[in-house]
C-alpha positions in Angstrom: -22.5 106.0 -201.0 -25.3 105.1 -203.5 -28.9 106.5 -203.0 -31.4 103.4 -203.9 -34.3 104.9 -205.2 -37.7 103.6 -205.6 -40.2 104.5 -208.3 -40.6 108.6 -208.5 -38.1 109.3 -206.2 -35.5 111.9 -207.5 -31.6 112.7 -206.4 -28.9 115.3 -207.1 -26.5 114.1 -209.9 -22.7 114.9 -209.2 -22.2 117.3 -212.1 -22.7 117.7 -215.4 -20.5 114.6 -217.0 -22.4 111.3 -216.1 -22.7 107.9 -216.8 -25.4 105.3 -217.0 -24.7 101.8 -216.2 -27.4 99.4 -217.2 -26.6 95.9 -215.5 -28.8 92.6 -216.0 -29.1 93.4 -219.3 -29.2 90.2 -221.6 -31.1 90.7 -224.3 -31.7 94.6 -224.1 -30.5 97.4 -225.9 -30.3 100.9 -224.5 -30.8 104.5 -225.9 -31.5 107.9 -224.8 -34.6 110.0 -225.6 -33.7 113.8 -225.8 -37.4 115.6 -224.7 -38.5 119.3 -225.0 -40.4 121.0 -222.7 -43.7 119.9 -224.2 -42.7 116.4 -223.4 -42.0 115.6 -226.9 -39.1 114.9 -228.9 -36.3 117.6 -229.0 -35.6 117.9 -232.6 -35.2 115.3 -235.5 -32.2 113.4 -233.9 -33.5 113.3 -230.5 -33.3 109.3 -230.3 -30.4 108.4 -229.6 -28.9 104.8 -230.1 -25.8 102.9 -231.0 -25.3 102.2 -234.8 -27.1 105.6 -235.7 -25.9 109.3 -235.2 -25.4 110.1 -231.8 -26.6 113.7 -230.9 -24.2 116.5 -228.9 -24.0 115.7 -226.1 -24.9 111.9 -225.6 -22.8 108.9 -226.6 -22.5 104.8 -225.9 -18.7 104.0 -225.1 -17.2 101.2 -226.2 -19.4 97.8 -225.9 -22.5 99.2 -224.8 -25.7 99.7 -226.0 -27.1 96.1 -226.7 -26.9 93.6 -224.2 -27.2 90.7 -226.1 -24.0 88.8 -224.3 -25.4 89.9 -221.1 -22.5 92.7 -220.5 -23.2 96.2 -218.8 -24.8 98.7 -221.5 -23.6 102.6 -220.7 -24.7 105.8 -221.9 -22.8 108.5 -221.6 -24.2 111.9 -220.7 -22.8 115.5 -221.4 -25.9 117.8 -220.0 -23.9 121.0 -220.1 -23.5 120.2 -224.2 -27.2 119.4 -225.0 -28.7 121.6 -227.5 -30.6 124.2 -225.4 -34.3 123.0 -226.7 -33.6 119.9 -224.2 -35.0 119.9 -220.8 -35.2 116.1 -220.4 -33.1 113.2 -220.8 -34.7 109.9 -220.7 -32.8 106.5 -220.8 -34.7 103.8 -222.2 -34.4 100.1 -222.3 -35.9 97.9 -224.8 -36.1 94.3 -226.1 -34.2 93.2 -228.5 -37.2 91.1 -231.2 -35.3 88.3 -231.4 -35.3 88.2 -227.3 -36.9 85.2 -226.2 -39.4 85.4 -224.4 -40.1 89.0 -225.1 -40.8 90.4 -222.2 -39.4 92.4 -219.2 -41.1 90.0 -217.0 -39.3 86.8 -217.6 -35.9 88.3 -217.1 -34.3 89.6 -214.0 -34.9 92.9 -213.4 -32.8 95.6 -214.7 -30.5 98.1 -212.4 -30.1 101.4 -213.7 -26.8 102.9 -211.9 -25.4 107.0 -212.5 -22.3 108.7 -211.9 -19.5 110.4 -212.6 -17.1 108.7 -214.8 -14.7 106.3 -213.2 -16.7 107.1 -209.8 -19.3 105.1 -207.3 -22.9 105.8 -208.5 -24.4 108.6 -207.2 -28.1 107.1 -207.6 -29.3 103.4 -208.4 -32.6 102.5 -209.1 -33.6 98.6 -209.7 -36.4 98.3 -212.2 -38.9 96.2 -210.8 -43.0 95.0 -210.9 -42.4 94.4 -215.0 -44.4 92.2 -216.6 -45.3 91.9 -220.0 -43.3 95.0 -220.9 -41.5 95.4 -223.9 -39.8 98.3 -223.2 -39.2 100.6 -220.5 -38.0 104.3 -219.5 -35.5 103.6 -216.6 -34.0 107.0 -215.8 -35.0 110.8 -216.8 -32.0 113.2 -215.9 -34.2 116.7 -215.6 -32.7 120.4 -215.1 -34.0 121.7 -211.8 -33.1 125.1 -210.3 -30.3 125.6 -212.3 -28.7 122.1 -211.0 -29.6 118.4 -212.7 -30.9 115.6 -211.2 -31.9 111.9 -211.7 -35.5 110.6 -211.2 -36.3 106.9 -210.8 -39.5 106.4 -213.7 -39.4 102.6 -214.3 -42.3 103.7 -216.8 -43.1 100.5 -219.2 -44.9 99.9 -222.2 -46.4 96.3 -223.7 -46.0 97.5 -227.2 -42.4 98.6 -227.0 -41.0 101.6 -228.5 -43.5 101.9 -230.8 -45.6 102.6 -228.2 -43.1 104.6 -226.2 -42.3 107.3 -229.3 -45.9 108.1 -229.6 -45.9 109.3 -225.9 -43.7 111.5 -227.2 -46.0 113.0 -229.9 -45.1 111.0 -232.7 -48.0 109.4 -234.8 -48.1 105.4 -235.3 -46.8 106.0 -239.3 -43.7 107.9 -237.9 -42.8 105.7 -234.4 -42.8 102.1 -236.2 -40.0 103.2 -238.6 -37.8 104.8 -235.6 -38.5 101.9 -233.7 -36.9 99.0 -236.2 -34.2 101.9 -236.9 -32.9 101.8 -233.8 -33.1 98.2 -233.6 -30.8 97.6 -236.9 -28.5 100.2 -235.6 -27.7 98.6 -232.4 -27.4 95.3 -234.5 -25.5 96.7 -236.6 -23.2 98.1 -233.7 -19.9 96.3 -233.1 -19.6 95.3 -229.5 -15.7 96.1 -229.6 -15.5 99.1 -231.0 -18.3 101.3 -230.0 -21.6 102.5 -231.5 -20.5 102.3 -235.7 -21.4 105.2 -237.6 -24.9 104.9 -239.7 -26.9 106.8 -241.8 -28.5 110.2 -240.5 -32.3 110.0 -239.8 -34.5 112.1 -241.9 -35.6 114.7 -240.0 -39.2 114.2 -240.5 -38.6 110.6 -239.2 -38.3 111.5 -235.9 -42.1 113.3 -235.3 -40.9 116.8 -234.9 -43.8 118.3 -233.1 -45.4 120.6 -235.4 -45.3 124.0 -235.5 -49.2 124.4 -234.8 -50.0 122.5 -231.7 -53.3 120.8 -231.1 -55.7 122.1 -229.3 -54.9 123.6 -226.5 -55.1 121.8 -222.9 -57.6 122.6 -220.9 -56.3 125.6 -218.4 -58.5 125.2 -215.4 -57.5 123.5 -212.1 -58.6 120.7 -210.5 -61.7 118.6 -211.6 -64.1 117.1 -208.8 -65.3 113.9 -210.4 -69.1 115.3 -209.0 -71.1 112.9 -210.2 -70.1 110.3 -208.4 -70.5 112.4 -205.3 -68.2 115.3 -203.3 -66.1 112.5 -202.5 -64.7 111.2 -205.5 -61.0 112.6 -206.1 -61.0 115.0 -209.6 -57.2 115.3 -211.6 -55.8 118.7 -211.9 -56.1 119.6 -215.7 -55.1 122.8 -215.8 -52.1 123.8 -218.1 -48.8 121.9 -218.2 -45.7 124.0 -218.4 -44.8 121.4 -221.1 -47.6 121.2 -222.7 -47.0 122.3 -227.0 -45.4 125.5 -227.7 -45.8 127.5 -230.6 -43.3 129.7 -232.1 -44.1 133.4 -232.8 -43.7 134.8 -235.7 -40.9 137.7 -236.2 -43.0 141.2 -235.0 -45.8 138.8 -233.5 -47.0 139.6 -229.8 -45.7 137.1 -227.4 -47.0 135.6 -224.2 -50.6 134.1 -223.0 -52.9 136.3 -223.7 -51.8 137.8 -226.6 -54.0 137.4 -229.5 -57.2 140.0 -230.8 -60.6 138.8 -230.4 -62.8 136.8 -227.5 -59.2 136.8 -225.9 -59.5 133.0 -226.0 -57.3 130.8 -223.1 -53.5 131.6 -223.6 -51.0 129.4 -225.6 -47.8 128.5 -223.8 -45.6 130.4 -225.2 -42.0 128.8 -224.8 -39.0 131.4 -224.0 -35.6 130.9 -224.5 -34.4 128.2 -222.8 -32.0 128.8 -219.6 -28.3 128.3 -219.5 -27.1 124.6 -219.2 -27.1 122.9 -215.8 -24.1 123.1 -213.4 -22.9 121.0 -210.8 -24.9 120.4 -207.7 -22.2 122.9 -205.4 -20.9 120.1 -202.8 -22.6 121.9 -199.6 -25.6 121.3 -200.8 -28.7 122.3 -203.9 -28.2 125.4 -205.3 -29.8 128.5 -204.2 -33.4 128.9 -205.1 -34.5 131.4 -207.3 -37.7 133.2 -208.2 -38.8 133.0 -211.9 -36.5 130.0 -212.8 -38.6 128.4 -215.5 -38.6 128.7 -218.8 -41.6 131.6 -220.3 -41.3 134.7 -222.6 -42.8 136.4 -219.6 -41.6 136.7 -215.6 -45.4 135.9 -214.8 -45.4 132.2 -217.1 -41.9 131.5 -215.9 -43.2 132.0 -212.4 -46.3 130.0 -213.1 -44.3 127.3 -214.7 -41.9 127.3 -211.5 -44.9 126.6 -209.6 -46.3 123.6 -211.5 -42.4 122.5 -211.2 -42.6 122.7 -207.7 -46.3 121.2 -207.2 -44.7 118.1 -209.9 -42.1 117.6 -207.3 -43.8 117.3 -204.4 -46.3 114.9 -205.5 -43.6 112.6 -206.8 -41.1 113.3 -203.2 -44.4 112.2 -201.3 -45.1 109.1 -203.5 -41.6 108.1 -203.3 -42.1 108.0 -199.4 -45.4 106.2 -199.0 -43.7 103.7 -201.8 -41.1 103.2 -199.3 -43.0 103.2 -196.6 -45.3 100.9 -197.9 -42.2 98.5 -199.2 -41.0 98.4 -195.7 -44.0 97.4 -194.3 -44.5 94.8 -197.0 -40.5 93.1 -196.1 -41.6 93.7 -192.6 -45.1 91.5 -192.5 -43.2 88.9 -194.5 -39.8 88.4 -192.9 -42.1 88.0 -189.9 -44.0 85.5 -191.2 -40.9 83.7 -192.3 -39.3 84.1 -188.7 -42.2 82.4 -186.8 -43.3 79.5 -189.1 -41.5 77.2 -187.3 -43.1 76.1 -184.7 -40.4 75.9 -182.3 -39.0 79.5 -182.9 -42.1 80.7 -180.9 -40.7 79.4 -177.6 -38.3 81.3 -175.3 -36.7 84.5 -176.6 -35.4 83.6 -180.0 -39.2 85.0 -181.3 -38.6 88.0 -179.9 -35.5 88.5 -180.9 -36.5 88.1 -184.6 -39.5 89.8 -184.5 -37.4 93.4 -183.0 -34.8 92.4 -185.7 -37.6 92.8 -188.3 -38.8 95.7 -186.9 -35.4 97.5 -186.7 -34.7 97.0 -190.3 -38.2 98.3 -191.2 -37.8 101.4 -188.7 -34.5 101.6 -190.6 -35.9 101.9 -193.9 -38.7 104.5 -193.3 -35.9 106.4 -191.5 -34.3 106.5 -194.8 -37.2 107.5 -196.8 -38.3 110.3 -194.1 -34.8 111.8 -194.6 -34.8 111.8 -198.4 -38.1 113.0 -198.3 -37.1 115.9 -195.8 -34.3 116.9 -197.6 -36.8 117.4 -200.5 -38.7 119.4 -198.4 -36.7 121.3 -197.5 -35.6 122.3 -200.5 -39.2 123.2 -201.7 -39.7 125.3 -198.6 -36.5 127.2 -199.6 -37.8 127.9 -203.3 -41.2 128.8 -202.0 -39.8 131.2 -199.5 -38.6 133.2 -202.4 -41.3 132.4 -205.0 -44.1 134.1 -203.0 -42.9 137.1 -202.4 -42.6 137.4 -206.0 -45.7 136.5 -207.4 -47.8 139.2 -208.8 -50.8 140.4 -206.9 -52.9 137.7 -208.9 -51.3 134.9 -207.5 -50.5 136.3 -204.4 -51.9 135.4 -201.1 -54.3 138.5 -199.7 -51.9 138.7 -196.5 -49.1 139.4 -199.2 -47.1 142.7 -199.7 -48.3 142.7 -203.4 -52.0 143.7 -202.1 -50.1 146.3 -199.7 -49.3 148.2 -202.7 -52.0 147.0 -205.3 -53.3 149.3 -208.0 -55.5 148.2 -210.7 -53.4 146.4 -213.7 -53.2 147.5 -217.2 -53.6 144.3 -218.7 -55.2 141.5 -217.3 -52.8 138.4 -215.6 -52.6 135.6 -217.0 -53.8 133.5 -214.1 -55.2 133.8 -210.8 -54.8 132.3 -207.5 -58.2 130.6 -206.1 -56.3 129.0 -203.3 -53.5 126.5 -201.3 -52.9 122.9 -201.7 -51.2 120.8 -199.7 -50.1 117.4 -198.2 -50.6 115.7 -194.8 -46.7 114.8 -195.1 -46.1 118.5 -195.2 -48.8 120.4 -193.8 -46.9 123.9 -193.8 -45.8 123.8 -197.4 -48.3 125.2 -199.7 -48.5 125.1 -203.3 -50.6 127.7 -205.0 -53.3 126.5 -206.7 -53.7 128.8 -210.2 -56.1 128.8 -212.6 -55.6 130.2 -216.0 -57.9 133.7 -217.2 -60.2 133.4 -218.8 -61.3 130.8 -217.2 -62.6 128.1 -219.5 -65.1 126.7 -216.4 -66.8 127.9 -213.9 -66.6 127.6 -210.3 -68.6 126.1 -207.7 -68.2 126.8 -203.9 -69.9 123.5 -202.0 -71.8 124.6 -198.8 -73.1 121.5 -198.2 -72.3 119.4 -195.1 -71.7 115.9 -196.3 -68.4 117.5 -198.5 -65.5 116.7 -195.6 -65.5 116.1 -192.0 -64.7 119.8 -191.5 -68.2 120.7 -193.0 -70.0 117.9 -191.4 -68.5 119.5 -187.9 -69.5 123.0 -189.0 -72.8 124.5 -187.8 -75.2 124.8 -191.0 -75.8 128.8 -191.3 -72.1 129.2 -190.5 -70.7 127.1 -193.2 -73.4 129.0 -195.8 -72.4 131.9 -194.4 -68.5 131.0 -194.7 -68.9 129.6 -198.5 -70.4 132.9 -199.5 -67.4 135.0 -198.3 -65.6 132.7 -200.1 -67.5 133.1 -203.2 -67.3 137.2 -202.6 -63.5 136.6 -201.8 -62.8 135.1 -204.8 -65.1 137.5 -207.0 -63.4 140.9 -205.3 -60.1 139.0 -207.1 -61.0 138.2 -210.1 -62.1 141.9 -210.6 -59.1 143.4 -209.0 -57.2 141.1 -211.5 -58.3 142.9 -214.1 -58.5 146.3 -215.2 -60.7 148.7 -214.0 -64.1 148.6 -215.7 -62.9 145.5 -217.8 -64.5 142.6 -215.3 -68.1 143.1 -214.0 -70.6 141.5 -211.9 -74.2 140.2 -211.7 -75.3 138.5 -208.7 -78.8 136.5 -207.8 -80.3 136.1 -204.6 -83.7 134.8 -204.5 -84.4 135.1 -200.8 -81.8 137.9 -199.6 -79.9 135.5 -197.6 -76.6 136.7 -198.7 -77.0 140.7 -198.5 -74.8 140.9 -195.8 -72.0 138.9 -197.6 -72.6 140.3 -200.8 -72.8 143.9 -199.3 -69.2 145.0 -200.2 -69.2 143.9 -203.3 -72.0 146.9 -203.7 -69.8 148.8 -206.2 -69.0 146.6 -207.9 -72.1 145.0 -209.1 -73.9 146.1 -212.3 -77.2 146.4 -210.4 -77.8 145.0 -207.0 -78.5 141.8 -206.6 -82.0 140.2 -208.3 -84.3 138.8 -205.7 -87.0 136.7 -206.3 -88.1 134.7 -209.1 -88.7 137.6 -211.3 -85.2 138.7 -210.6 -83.3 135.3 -211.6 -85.3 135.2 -214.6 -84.3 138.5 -215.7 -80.4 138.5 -215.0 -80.3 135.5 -217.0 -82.1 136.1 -219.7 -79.9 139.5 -220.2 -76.8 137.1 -219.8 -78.2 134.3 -221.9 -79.1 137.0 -224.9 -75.6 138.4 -224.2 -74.1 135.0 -224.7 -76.0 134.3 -227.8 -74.5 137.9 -229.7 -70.7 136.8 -228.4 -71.3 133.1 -229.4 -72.8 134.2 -233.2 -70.0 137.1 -233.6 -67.2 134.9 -232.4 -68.5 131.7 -234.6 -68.8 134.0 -238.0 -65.1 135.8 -236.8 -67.5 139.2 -237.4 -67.8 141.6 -234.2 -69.3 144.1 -236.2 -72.8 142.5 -236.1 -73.0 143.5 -232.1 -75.9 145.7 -231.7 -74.2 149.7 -230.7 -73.1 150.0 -227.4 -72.9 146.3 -226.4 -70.0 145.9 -223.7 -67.9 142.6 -224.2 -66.3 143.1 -221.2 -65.8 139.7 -219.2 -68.6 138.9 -216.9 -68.6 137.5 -213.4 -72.4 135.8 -212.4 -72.6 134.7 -209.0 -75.8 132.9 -208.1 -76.6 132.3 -203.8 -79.2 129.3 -202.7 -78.9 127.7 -206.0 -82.2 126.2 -206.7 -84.0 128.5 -204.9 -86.3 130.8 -206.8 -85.4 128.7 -210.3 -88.0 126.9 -212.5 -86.8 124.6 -214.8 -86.1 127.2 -217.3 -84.2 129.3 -215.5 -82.2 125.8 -214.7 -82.0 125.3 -218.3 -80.2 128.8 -218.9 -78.1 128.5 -215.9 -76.9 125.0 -217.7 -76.3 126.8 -221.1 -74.3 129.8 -219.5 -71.6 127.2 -218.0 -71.4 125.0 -220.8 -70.9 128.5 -223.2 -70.5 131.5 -221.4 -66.9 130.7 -220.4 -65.6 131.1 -224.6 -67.3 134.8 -224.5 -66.3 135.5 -221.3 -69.1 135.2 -219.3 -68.0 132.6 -216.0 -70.5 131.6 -212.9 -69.9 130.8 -209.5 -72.3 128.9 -207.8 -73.0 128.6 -203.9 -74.7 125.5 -203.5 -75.3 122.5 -202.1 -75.7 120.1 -204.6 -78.3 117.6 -202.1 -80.4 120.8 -202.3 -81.0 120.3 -206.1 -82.0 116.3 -205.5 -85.0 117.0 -207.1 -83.7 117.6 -210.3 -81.8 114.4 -210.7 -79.8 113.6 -213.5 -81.0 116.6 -215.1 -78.2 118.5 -213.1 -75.3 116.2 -213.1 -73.5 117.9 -216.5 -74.2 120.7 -214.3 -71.7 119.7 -211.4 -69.3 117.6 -213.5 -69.2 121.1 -215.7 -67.8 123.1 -212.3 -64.5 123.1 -210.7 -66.0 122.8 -206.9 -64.7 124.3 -204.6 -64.9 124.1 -200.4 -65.1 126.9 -198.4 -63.3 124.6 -195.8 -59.8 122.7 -195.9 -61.2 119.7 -198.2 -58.9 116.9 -199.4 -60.9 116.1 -202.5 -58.4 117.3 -205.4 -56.4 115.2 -207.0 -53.1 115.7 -208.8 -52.3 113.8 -212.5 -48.8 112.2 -211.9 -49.7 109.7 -209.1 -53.4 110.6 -207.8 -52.4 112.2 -204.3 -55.7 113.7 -202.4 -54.7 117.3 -201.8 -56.3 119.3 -199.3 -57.9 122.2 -200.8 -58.0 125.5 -198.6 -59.3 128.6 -199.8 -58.0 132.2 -199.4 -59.5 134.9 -196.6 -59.3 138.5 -197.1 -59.6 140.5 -194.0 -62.4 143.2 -193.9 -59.8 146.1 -194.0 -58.0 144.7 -196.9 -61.3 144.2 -198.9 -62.4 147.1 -198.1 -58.6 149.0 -199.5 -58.8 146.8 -202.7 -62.4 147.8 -203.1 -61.7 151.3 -203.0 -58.7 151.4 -205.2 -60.6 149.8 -207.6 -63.8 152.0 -207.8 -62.0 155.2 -207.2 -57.9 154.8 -207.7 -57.5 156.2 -204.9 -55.9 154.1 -201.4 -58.1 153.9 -198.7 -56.7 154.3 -194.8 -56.2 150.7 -193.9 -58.0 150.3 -190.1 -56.2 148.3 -187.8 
């Protein structure tokens, strides 16, 4: 039976031999895009067309390719003899120029059918809502936990391939030329004997990424757009498993982190790539297993098996509600349709219709629901075994990890600040990482107008809850790193948050300033420190450091922000979070941004500069593939487990855990 899948929704493929079959297809030509894990082009010959050299693994049989008599176009897909730099096979559709009119819109809507050879599709997926498209991805056929699958994209693009290749990293100056190559090769193509041979493409015509990639993506988690208020969904920024790779040099150290200096935000570094797919086993997906993601190290695969797993169930979920909100569409307009007429309102003939029209739309989300439970399930399996094999970093506290912690000998290369997760699957968490050192700082919201969970929440217990959050997430990052490598300041005008802030005692570098006199002297030590990193790093120079100055990373937490501040202390609070983070000196902030009303605008880089955080489940993160809002809970640490992590990291020793 064929899966029909709607936009985002993926499906297992039979095994590795498959075939695409494009129908509708008058007027369009087909190819195949071969992608890395950066989501850019897999090598010089990574396009794939008929008339031009077709790369291992992928080929047009006989009379496919351009659909300019209106026939079937088929690609043909080896994924067990792709070159091992592929990760990602996307089929692509485009317009042939002298197509008229050109565009997707006018014409009937492509169907995009896979399968084995000489077998019923396994997975169909009709291309619709084009418009003035000139080209479109239809199909991506992705490696996933050691088995392939099929994802519906329907992705288009108004200014065709040209357009389409430079999502793929290639500049305007190199896409145009590939572009009108691979529409003279498939002219060129003879419809009755296959894809004719053409001349190779230069290998600096297809955009090979570079060896240096661009800057590197921002690393920290979900943005709250704060602004325009606590409501306002942010997009999760932090680092892409796919994002550009680099290539070390023979004797050069691999793996984030690796690198002398300000230990600036780690590159991706890109590990051999895992053995070829194999076929989905007929019982069911194959067995989940911890670490399977490409990375140099266990900790970036596992971090890069996570963002697989957080990628997946964002697009499973908006597969469903796309369904969901199909059926209810067909639903509201076949019953329209049924009771028009006048007379088919009288006696039963109404009702009739109208259960009719609900038993086909109950019938649809039934379908969805399963597909998206099977998904599920799935993901619950792999998470089962990818927790208990996190390191302590990203584990949860209630984890084994923290059973046996000791104080690392290298900092991780991420951290865990909390869950994420979906209202279609409450009980499936995705761990929500940041990478070290983190490149903004954090901001724990303890105001009430945030989520209906705060606005329920007594005032002086939610401030009290959002600064054990703040201390929960301080005693990690400092057990995250080695001993004596991470320290912390902390400012508390009034005293309000002794209590909280009490068993973080040892591991503050003086207690905590009070007072107005205080704040203005923790930050003016932080600001001057701040200043010496900033001029040493800038002039590549560390020698100019006055004697004795630690450059260890620094941890400031500030309670009842703007209490006991005057403008300038605002002022330096504002220039450590715009450029403490690239010397490694990071803030958390307890506040409630109404609090700070006074200040206006003045403050608003401040909040937009923060990743904020709720000390109660909050659904105000948003992901970048299709804009879910994720509920945001945060991590709790019992008293007896702070208090054994605590001692293991002042003294080395393991305190009796109390029960």
């Amino acid at each position: 039976m064929t899966a029909e899948l709607v936009r985002g929704q993926n499906h297992p493929l039979p095994g590795t031999r498959v075939q695409v079959r494009i129908t509708e297809a008058a007027d369009v030509l087909a190819a195949a895009v071969l992608v890395d894990e950066a989501g850019r082009l897999a090598g010089p010959a990574a396009l794939a067309h008929p008339g031009g050299p077709a790369p291992a693994g992928i080929s047009f049989p006989a009379g496919s390719g351009a659909g300019g008599d209106g026939a079937d176009l088929l690609v043909a897909v080896d994924l067990g003899a792709l070159p091992a730099t592929v990760h990602r096979v996307e089929v692509l559709l485009a317009l042939r120029p002298a197509a008229a009119p050109v565009r997707f819109g006018a014409l009937a809507a492509p169907r995009a059918a896979v399968g084995a050879p000489e077998e019923p599709a396994a997975a169909a997926y009709t291309i619709t809502g084009l418009d003035a498209e000139t080209a479109v991805v239809a199909l991506e056929l992705y490696r996933r936990q050691d088995a392939w699958k099929v994802r519906a994209v329907g992705q288009g693009y108004v200014d065709g391939l040209v357009a389409l290749l430079a999502d793929h990293g290639l500049a305007q100056a190199e896409a145009a030329p590939l572009a009108a190559r691979l529409h003279e090769g498939a002219a060129a193509a003879d419809p009755g004997t296959g894809a004719a041979p053409a001349a190779a493409v230069p290998a600096d015509s297809a955009g090979t990424p570079p060896s240096t990639a661009p800057t590197t993506p921002s690393t920290t988690a979900p943005s709250t757009a704060s602004a325009e208020g606590p409501r306002i969904l942010g997009r999760i920024d932090y680092a892409h498993p796919r994002r550009p790779s680099v290539t070390p040099a023979a004797g050069t150290p691999t793996g984030p982190g690796a690198g002398p200096g300000t230990d600036p935000a780690p590159a991706a570094a890109t590990g051999p790539a895992p053995a070829p797919g194999v076929p989905v086993p007929q019982d069911g997906p194959a067995r989940p297993v911890a670490g399977d993601a490409v990375g140099w190290t266990m900790e970036e695969r596992l971090w890069n098996q996570v963002w697989g797993m957080f990628e997946d169930l964002a697009r499973a979920v908006a597969a469903y509600r796309s369904a969901v909100e199909f059926a209810d569409s067909r639903r509201d307009r076949e019953l329209d349709e049924a009771l028009s007429d006048p007379r088919a309102r009288v006696g039963g003939a109404a009702d009739a219709a109208r259960d009719d029209v609900l038993v086909r739309r109950e019938a649809l989300v039934g379908q969805a629901r399963e597909a998206l439970d099977r998904d599920l399930a799935q993901l619950a399996a792999e998470s089962e075994v990818v927790e208990p094999a996190l390191p302590a970093a990203l584990a949860r506290w209630d984890g084994p990890q923290w059973r046996a912690y000791e104080p690392p000998a290298e900092p991780p290369d991420a951290v865990r600040l909390g869950d994420l997760h979906l209202p279609e699957a409450p009980d499936l968490r995705i761990p929500l990482l940041v990478r070290l050192p983190l490149e903004r700082g954090l901001w724990i919201d303890n105001g009430r107008t945030g989520s209906e969970a705060a606005m329920a929440m007594d005032t002086d217990d939610l401030r009290r809850l959002a600064l054990d959050t703040a201390a929960a997430l301080a005693l990690r990052l400092v057990a995250a790193h080695p001993r004596g490598s991470f320290g912390v300041h902390a400012i508390d005008p009034a005293g309000a948050g002794a209590a909280a802030l009490a068993p973080l005692a040892g591991l503050l570098a003086e207690p905590p300033a009070a007072g107005a006199a205080g704040v203005a002297a923790v930050l003016a030590e932080l600001t001057r420190r701040v200043d010496l990193l900033q001029m040493a790093r800038r002039s590549d120079d560390y020698e100019v450091l006055p004697p004795g100055l630690d450059t260890s990373r620094r941890l400031l937490v500030v309670h009842d922000f703007p209490h006991g501040f005057d403008d300038r202390a605002v002022t330096q609070l504002r220039y450590l979070a715009d450029e403490g983070p690239a010397v490694g000196v990071h803030l958390l902030l307890v506040a409630d941004r109404d609090e700070a009303a006074a200040y206006g605008p003045l403050l608003d880089p401040l909040w937009r500069s923060l990743l904020r955080l709720s000390p109660v489940p909050d659904d105000h993160l948003g992901d970048p593939w299709v804009g879910h809002a994720w509920t945001y809970e945060p991590l709790r640490i019992a008293p007896w487990d702070a208090q054994d992590v605590l001692a293991r990291i002042t003294s080395g020793g393991s305190a009796p855990r109390p029960r």
